[in-house]
C-alpha positions in Angstrom: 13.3 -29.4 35.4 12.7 -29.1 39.1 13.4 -25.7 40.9 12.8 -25.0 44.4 11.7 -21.1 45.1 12.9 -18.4 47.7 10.1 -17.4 50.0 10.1 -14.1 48.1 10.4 -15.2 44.9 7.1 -17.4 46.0 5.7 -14.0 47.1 6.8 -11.8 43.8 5.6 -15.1 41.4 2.0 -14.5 43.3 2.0 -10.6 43.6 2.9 -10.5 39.9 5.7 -8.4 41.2 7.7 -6.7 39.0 11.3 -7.8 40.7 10.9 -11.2 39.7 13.5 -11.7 36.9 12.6 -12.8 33.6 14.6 -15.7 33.4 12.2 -16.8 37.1 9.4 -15.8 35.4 9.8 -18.3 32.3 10.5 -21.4 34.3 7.9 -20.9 36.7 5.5 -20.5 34.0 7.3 -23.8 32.1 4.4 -26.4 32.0 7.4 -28.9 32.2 9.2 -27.3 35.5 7.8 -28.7 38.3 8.1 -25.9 41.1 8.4 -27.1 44.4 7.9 -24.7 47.6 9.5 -25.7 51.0 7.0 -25.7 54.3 10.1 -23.5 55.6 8.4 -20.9 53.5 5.3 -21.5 54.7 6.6 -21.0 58.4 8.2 -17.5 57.3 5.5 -16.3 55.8 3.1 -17.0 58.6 5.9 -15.9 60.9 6.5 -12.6 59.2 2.3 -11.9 58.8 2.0 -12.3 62.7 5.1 -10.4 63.7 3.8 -7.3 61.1 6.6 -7.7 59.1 4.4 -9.0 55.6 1.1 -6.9 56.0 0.5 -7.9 52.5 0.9 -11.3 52.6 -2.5 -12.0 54.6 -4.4 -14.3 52.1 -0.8 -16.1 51.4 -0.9 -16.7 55.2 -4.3 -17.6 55.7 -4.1 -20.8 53.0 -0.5 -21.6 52.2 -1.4 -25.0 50.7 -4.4 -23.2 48.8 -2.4 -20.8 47.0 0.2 -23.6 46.3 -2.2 -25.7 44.7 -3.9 -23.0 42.6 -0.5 -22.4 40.8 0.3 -26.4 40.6 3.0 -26.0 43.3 4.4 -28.9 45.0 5.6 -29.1 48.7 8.5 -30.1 50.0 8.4 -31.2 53.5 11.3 -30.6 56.0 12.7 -34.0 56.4 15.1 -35.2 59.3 18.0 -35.1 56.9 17.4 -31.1 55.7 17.2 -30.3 59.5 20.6 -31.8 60.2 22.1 -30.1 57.3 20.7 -26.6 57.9 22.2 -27.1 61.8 25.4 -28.3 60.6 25.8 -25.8 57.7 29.0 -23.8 58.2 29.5 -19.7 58.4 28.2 -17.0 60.0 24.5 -16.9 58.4 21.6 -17.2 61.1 18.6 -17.2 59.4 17.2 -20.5 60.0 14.9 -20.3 56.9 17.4 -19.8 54.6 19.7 -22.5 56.2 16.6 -24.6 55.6 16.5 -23.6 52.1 20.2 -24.1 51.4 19.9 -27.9 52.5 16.9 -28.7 50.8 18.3 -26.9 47.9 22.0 -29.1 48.6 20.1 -32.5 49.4 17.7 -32.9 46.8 19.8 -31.0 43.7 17.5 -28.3 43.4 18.3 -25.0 42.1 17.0 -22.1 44.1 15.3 -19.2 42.5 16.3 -16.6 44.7 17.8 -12.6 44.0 19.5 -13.3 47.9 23.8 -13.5 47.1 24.2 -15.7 50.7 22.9 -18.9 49.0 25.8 -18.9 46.3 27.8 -18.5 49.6 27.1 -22.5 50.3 27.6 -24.0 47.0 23.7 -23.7 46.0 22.6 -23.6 42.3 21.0 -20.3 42.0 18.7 -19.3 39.1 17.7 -15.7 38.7 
């Protein structure tokens, strides 16, 4: 199985937060799920750190790539196609990471592991 994660769910699945639901949990830890990470939540992360709004996410910031690879996360680029979907998604939703999320999620039949109810807004297969 392939599942693509929520920038926090990322965050929570590094912390060894508490918030992340079991169900996450399991299939993050599956040796057989492969868990892919967009570079959109590489952006918000290092967005968030320098705008103060993550103080605690300074290491995550610092090496993106590093902490993916420590866990055996994949990356999943931002390809022309997911742009064009995230600006063509419909509705009122303006946060341009999650629109970014949504179409990668929508393009490459990913479920998202997310706790955020706007993704099942757009048709997305959520897991939590």
């Amino acid at each position: 199985m392939r599942i693509l994660l929520d920038t926090h769910a990322l965050l929570w699945w590094l912390d060894g937060d508490r918030r992340l639901s079991q169900r996450a949990r399991r299939l993050i830890d599956n040796e057989e799920t492969v868990v892919l990470v967009s570079s959109a939540s590489a952006w918000e992360i290092c967005t968030k750190f320098r705008l103060g709004k993550l103080p605690g996410a300074a290491a995550v910031a610092a090496d993106v790539k590093g902490c993916l690879d420590s866990q055996g996360f994949v990356s999943l680029a931002i390809t022309v196609d997911h742009a064009q979907r995230a600006g063509s998604l419909p509705g009122p939703h303006r946060d341009p990471f999650d629109r970014v999320l949504i179409a990668q999620s929508q393009a490459e039949d990913l479920p998202l592991v997310t706790v955020d109810p706007v993704f099942g807004l757009y048709r997305t297969k959520v897991i939590w």
